[in-house]
N, C-alpha and C positions, 0 to 999 in steps of 0.2 A: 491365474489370470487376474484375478481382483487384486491382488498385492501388487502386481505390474500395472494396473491403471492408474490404482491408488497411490502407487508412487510416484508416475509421471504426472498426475494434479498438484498433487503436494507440490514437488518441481518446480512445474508451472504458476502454483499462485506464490512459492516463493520469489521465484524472478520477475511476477510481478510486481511485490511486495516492496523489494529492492528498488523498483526501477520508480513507482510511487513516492519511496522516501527521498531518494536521489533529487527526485524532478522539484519535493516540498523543498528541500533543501536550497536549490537552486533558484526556488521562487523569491518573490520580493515581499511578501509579507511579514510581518515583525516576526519576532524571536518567540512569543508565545505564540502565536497561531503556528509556528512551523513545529514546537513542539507538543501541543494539541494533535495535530493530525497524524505528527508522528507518533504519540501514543495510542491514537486509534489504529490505526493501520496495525500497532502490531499486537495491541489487545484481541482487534474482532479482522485477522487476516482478509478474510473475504468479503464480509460484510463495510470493513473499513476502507478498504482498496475501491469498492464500487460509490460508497460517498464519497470520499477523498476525488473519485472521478467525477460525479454529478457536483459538487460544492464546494471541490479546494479550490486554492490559489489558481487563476488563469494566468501564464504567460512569465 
């Protein structure tokens, strides 16, 4: 059962992870700050993913 949860998180903060870098991608911030956040995102997955939410790029 714990292999079965722990995979469907893994999953989950992957297509997070994705969906995070996609959105920096598409933001309007310069070319370093898009690649800052994209290498936190995939340094610190989870932890990077929930700054990335609180302090990236808006809009």
């Amino acid at each position: 059962m714990n292999i079965e949860v722990s995979g469907i998180l893994g999953l989950l903060i992957l297509i997070a992870d994705i969906w995070a870098i996609v959105n920096v991608l598409q933001s309007g911030a310069d070319t370093l700050k898009k690649v800052l956040w994209i290498v936190v995102i995939l340094v610190l997955p989870v932890v990077g993913l929930i700054l990335w939410f609180l302090f990236g790029p808006k809009g």
